[in-house]
C-alpha positions, 0 to 999 in steps of 0.5 A: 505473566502478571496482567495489573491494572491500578496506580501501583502497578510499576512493572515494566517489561520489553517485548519479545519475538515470540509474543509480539514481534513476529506477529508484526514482522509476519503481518507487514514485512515477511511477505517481502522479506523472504527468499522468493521475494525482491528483499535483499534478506529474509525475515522468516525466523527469529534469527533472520530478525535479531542479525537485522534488528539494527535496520529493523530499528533505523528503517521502521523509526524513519517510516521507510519500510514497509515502503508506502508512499502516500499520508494516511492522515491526508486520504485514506485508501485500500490495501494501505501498508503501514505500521501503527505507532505501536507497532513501530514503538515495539519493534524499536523497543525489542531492537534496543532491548538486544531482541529477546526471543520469549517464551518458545512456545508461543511461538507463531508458526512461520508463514510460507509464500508461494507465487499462487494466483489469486484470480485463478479462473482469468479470462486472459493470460498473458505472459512474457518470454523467459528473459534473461536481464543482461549486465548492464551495470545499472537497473533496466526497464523493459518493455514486453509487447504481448498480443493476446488471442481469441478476444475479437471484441472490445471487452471491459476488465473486471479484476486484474493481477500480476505474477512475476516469474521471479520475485528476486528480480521483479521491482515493479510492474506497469501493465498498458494496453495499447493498438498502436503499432509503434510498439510492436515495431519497438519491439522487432528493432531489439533482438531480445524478448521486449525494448528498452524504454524509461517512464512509459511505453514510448507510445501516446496512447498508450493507457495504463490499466494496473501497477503492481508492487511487491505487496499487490493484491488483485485489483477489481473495479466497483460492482457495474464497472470496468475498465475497456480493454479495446479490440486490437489491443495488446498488452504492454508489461513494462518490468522494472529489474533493479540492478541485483537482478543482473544475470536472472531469468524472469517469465512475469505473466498477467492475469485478466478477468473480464466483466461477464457482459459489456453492460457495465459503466467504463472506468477511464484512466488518464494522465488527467494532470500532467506537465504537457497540457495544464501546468501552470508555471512550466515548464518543467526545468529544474536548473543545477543546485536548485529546489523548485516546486511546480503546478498543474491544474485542471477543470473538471467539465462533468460530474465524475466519481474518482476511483484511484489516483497514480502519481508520477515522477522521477529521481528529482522529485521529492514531494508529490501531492493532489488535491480538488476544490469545489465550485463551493470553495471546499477542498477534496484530499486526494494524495500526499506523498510527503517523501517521493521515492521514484522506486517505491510509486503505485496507484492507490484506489480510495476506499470509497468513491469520491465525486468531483462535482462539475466546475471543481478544479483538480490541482497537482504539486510537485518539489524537485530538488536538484541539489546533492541534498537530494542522494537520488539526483543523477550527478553531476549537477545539471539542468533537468528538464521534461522527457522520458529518460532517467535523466528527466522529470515528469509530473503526472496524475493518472486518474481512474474514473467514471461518469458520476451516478447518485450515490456512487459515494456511498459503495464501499471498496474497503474499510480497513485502516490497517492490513489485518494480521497473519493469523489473526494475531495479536500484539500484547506489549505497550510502552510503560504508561504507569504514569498515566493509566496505570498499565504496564503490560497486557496479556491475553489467553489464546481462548479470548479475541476481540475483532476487528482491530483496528475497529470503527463502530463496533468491536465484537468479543469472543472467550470460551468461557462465559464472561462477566465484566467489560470495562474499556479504559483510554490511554490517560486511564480513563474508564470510558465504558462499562458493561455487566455481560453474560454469555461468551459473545458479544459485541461493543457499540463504539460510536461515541467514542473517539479515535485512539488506543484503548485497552479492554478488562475483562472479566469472566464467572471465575474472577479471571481478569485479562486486559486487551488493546485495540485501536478505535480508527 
């Protein structure tokens, strides 16, 4: 395809499954999407995603798939699942164009999902009996109390994963330790494997140490830090079976490694925030046919570093959102959740940590609508009030933190703005911008990559024959850097520049010219 570059251009094309839309489907959606997984279609082949391109369409606009929670302009953290607005812009653009397939022989090979472990030497696994969901007519969470054995001493947890038995059934899971008895009695009471409970274990101290969602990965403390996992304690695995499990035979294990010595700081998680001891115009009643927003607020006696951030509620619940403000006066983002889905909630670690000095307060928000304009409020209307049952609410933040220590600041956990892609691929379609920039469509030959994209402060480039000529060219068409190269690699300083799309021409010794996009995040 003809790559132009100038005030003439004016060709405008769509894109295509084989060059641009399976790269975002297999990166973002697949590994959900798929028949061993909890999606309710598959999106493997290209025929998968043209009989579903309408919702492809309605779900991505409206930013409700992939199902990520928190704002990104709000906090950054790990593992964020999101498309870019191109992305998003492509797949509409490819839905209305009728979803052409391209040229069939640049098709991606097809991704194949399997239930592998990712922590493949655990320390502790601990797994639930085969339980078959009963027919209950609405969805069920389940509590499985499982004692581990051989640990005899306290320990503290370095990483941790969970693996469902069946991904078809498994919505989401919350992971406790916890050496009250109460739970075990719990568990006697009910002749089936596990008990039912809604919102938490039914025990106080019970600690919450990992929720997985499809997507997870493992999760893995700071070098230095763990998680304490008590002596005597056992592991609560609460499983959430959405109603079309009805019938399914599900055996979720969970898979712990362990610090190898207990010389390590502890990573301490609570419900620091929460309805019970610091909301601050409770209580929590939201009366029939009302929008009412609550408020919680906590003083921070120590200096602690802030390492992930779990909000919690119900069906109400529409907008959650925390945030800190310094003795001096500065506020400190940590979580804004601006459409709250109770069957979509997570924890979500910050990509470095982040220190709340001693003094500063902690505050937490949540907006109920107990309206029928809320589609997910239990009807009919009534007034809602605290508690554990799907018919009440909560307003928790559980915190994951530790004793702060210079420089703590500064670890680095991750730095991707964006899961990186299946295979390594690339997306070449963009909108028509001929009025501004003067590019209507980029290309590239399979034997030049730039990396890593999303880039920060540098890109690298990387051809199998020797280049010439960088030019890199903002989205008005302004030409921002150029660069006479020689050789076929290299790399491109970026700091000066600021966030946004970018499109790259290169040029190599035979007057080849090819034209890239990357995002500078």
């Amino acid at each position: 395809m003809m790559v132009m570059l100038g005030a003439s251009a004016q060709t405008t094309t769509v894109p295509t499954w084989s060059s641009d839309v399976a790269c975002i489907i297999y990166s973002h959606c697949s590994s959900c999407h798929n028949p061993t997984s909890i999606a309710p279609f598959s999106l493997l082949t290209y025929n998968d995603a043209l009989s579903e391109r309408v919702n492809i369409k309605y779900y991505v606009s409206n930013k409700l798939m992939p199902p990520y929670l928190p704002s990104t302009s709000y906090q950054h953290y790990t593992d964020m699942r999101t498309l870019t607005d191109q992305e998003i812009n492509t797949l509409v653009a490819w839905a209305d164009a009728g979803g052409p397939l391209g040229d069939t022989t640049h098709v991606l090979p097809q991704p194949v999902f399997t239930t592998s472990v990712q922590l493949t030497h655990p320390d502790l696994t601990a797994r639930i009996p085969y339980y078959t969901v009963p027919n209950t007519g609405n969805d069920l969470y389940r509590d499985f109390v499982l004692t581990p054995n051989g640990f005899d001493t306290t320990r503290f947890i370095k990483s941790i994963e969970v693996i469902p038995g069946n991904r078809n059934a498994v919505h989401h899971v919350l992971v406790y330790e916890d050496t009250a008895y109460s739970v075990v009695a719990a568990d006697s009471a009910d002749p089936q494997p596990g008990y039912t409970n809604f919102g938490g274990t039914g025990s106080r101290t019970s600690n919450l140490l990992y929720v997985w969602v499809p997507g997870e990965k493992a999760d893995s403390m700071p070098s230095n830090m763990g998680m304490k996992f008590t002596k005597g304690s056992r592991i609560i695995i609460q499983i959430h079976y959405p109603v079309t499990a009805q019938g399914m035979s599900d055996s979720t294990r969970v898979n712990i490694q362990f610090t190898s010595s207990n010389a390590v700081r502890n990573v301490s998680v609570t419900p620091v925030l929460n309805y019970v001891t610091n909301m601050t115009d409770g209580p929590l009643r939201i009366p029939a046919d009302s929008v009412k927003t609550f408020h919680e607020k906590y003083r921070v006696p120590v200096d602690v570093s802030l390492l992930s951030i779990s909000p919690h509620a119900h069906l109400v619940c529409t907008q959650m959102k925390s945030f800190a403000v310094t003795p001096a006066g500065d506020t400190i983002p940590l979580i804004d959740i601006p459409r709250w889905d109770f069957h979509w909630q997570g924890a979500h670690s910050f990509q470095r940590p982040i220190k709340i000095p001693a003094g500063s307060y902690l505050y937490g928000e949540g907006v109920y609508d107990n309206t029928y304009n809320n589609p997910d409020v239990p009807q009919p209307l009534a007034t809602v009030t605290a508690g554990e049952a799907t018919s009440n609410e909560m307003l928790i933040f559980f915190m994951w933190y530790t004793p702060y220590i210079s420089g703590d600041e500064n670890i680095i956990v991750d730095t991707a703005s964006h899961d990186p892609h299946y295979m390594g691929c690339v997306t070449s379609w963009v909108a028509d911008t001929t009025s501004s920039t003067g590019i209507s469509h980029v290309s590239a030959a399979g034997d030049l990559n730039i990396y890593p994209n999303p880039a920060q402060s540098i890109l690298h480039y990387h051809s199998s024959t020797e280049l010439t000529e960088i030019t890199i060219i903002d989205i008005a068409g302004k030409v921002v850097e150029q660069l006479s190269v020689s050789g076929t690699d290299g790399q491109i300083p970026l700091g000066n520049m600021v966030d946004g799309l970018y499109f790259v021409r290169i040029q190599d010794k035979s007057g080849t010219v090819q034209i890239l996009r990357f995002t500078k995040d």
